[in-house]
C-alpha positions as CSV (number, residue, x, y, z in Angstrom):
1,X,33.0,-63.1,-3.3
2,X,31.1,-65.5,-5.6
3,X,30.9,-69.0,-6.5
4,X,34.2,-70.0,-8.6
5,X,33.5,-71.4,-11.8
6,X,33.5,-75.2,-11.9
7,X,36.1,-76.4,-14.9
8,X,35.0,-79.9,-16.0
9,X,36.4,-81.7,-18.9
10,X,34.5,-82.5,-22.7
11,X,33.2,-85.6,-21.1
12,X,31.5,-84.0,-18.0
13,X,30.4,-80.9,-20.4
14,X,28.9,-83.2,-23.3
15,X,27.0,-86.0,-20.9
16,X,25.3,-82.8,-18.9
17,X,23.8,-81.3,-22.0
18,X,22.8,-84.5,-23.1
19,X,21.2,-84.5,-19.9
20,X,19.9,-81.5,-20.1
21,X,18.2,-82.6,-23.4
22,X,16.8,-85.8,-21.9
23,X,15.1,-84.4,-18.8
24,X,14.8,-80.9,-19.8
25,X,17.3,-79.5,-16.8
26,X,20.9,-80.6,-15.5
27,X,23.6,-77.9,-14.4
28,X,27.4,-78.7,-13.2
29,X,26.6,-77.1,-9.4
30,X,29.5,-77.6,-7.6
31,X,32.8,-80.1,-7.8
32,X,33.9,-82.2,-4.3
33,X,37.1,-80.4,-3.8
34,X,39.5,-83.6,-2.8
35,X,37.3,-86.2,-4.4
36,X,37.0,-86.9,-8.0
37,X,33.3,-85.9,-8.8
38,X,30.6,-83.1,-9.9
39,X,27.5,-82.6,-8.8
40,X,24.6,-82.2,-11.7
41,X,21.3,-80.8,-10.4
42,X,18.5,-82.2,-12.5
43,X,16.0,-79.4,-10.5
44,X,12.7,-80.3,-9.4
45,X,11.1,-83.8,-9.8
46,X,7.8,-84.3,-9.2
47,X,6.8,-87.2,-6.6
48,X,3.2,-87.6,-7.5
49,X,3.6,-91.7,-9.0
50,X,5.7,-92.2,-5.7
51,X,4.6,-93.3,-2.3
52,X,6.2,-90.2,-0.5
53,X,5.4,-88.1,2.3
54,X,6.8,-85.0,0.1
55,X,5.3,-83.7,-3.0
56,X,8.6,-82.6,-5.0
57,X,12.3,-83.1,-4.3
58,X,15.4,-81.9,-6.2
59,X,17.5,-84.0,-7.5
60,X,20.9,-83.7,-7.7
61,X,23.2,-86.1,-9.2
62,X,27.1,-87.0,-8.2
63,X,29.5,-87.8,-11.1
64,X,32.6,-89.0,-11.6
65,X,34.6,-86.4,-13.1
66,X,36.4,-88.8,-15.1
67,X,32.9,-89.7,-16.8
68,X,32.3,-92.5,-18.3
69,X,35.4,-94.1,-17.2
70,X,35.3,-93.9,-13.0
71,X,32.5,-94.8,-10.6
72,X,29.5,-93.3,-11.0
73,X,28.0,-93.2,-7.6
74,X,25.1,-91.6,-5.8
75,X,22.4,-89.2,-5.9
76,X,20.8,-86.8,-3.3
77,X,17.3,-85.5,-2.7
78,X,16.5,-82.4,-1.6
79,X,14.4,-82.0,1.3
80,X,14.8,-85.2,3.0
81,X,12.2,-88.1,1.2
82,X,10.2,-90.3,3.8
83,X,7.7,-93.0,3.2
84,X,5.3,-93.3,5.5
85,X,7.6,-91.1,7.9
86,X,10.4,-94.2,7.4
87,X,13.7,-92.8,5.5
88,X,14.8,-95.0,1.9
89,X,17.6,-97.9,2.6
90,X,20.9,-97.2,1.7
91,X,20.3,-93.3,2.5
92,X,22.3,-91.1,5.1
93,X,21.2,-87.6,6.1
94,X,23.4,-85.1,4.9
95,X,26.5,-87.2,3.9
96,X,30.3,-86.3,3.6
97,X,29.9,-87.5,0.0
98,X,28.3,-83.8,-1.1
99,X,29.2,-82.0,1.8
100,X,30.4,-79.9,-1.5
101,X,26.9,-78.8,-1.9
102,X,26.7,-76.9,1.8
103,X,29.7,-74.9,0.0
104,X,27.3,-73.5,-2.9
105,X,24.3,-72.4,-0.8
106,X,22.4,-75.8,-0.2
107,X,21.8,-74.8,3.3
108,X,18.6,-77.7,4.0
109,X,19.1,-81.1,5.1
110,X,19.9,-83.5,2.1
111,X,19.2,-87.1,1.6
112,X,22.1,-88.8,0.3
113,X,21.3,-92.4,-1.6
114,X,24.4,-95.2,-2.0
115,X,23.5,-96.0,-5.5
116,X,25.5,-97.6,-7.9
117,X,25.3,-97.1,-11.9
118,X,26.1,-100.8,-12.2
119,X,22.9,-101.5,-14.4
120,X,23.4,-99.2,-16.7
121,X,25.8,-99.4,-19.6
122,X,27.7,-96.1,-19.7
123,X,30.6,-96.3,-22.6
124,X,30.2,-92.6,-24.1
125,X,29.2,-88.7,-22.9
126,X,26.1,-89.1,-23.7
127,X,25.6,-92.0,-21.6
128,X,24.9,-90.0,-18.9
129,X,21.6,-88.8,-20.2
130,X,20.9,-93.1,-19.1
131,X,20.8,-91.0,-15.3
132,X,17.1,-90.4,-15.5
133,X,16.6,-94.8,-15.8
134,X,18.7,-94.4,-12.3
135,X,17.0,-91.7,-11.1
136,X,13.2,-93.1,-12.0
137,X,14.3,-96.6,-10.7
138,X,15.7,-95.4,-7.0
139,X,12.7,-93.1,-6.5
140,X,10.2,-96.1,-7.3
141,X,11.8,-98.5,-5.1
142,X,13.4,-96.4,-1.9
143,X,13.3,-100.0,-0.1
144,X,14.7,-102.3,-2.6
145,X,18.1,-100.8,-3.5
């Protein structure tokens, strides 16, 4: 039995190619069954300008699926990120909040990060393309979020 095909709305559909044009990758992956959000891998980011222990993570980003209306809220890393062996404030190994990911094959331990899109102005799809600011911003400061 495969994966079922996630259905997402214009809004979800036009800010993930957007995305996609921005940073090159970002691909619906799964949908939170009872909650109101998708999950947009962005693929591989490299962690060279970082201060991590790891080399690369994956980067997976969770969207309200009433985009840009909603709260947009969260990312996750994949494997875990450490600095200095210490794990990023505001993260939680392997969080309820894209337990959704276990469901399509994401079997390693994920970092979840409690991050807010407050800063950014989001108002249209293509908004969402503002994700790699976010995404830049809570990899350079794991300590100050």
């Amino acid at each position: 039995m495969g994966t079922p095909e996630i259905v997402v709305g214009d809004n979800i559909r036009d800010g993930a190619e957007a995305l996609h044009e921005k940073h090159g990758q970002a691909e619906v992956v799964a949908e939170a069954g009872d909650q109101p959000y998708v999950f947009i891998d962005l693929g591989p980011v490299a962690l060279d300008e970082y201060d991590y222990d790891q080399d690369e993570a994956r980067v997976i980003l969770r969207i309200h699926k009433d985009f840009p209306n909603g709260q947009h809220y969260g990312l996750v890393t994949v494997p875990l990120l450490t600095v200095d062996g210490n794990q990023p404030d505001n993260t939680t190994v392997n969080h309820d909040h894209a337990q959704a990911l276990r469901e399509v094959g994401i079997d390693e331990d994920y970092l979840y990060w409690s991050r807010d899109w407050r800063e950014l102005t989001v108002s249209k799809p293509e908004h969402m393309a503002r994700a790699t600011a976010l995404v830049r911003g809570t990899l350079r400061n794991p300590f100050n979020n």
